[in-house]
C-alpha positions in Angstrom: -8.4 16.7 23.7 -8.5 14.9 20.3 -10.4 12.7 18.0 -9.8 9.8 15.7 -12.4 10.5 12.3 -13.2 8.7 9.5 -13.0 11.1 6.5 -13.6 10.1 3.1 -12.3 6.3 4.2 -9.1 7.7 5.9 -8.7 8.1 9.7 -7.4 11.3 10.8 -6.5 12.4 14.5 -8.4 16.1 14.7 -7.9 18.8 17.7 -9.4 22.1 18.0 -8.5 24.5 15.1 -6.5 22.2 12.9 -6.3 22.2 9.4 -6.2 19.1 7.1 -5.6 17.8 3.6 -8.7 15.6 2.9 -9.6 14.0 -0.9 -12.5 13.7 -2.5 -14.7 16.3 -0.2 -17.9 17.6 -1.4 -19.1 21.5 -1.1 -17.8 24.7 -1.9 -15.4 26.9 -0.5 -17.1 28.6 3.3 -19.0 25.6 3.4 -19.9 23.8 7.0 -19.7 20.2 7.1 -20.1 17.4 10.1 -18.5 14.2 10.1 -20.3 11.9 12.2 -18.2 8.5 12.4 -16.2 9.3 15.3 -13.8 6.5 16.2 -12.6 7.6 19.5 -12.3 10.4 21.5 -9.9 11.4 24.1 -10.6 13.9 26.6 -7.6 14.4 28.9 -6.7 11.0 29.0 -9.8 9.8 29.1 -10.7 8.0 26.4 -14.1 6.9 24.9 -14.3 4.6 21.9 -17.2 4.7 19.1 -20.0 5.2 21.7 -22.6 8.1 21.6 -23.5 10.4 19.5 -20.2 12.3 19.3 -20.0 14.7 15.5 -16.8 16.7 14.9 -17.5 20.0 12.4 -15.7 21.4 10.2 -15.4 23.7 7.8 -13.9 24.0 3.9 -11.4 26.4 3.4 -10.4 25.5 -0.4 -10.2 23.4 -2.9 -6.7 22.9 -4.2 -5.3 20.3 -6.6 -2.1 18.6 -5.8 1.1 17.1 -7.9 0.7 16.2 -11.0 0.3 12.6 -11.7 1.8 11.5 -15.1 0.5 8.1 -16.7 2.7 6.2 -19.4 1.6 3.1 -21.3 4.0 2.0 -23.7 3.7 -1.9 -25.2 7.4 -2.8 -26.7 7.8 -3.4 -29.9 4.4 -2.5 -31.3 4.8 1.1 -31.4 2.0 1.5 -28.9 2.7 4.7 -26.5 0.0 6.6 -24.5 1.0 9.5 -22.2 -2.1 11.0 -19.6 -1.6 13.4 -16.9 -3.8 15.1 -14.3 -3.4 17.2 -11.0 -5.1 15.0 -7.8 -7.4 17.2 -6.1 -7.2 17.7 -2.3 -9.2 19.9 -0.1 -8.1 22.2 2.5 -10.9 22.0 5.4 -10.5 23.7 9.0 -12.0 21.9 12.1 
């Protein structure tokens, strides 16, 4: 048995006790959340598309922050140079 979930405007195929990466997720650490825009779900071949009202829980393990993105403007020959950088943060959530 699996689902297909929209998650913070990404689809994700969910089973029983996986754990995904997810952006942008709201809440703290322990925290239980529902997601509630169910695409499709497949129950031994079965399947069952955006009907009901079918909610897959979860719940947020962590809050982790990924690579480091680095950001360099440079205009040539004006002597212009801007350099930015900042970890993407990612959550680590449970279903």
């Amino acid at each position: 048995m699996f689902a297909i979930v929209n998650i913070a405007g990404q689809q994700f195929k969910v089973k029983q006790n996986d754990e995904l990466f997810v952006h942008r997720l709201q809440g703290n650490a322990g925290d239980k959340v529902e997601f509630s825009d169910v695409l499709m779900v497949s129950n031994n071949g079965n399947l069952s598309f955006a009907g009901g009202a079918k909610k897959v829980s979860a719940e947020i393990i962590d809050h982790l922050k990924g690579d480091k993105v680095i950001v360099f403007k440079k205009k040539r020959r004006k002597g212009y140079q801007k350099k930015w950088s900042s970890p993407e943060p990612d959550e680590d959530k449970n279903q």
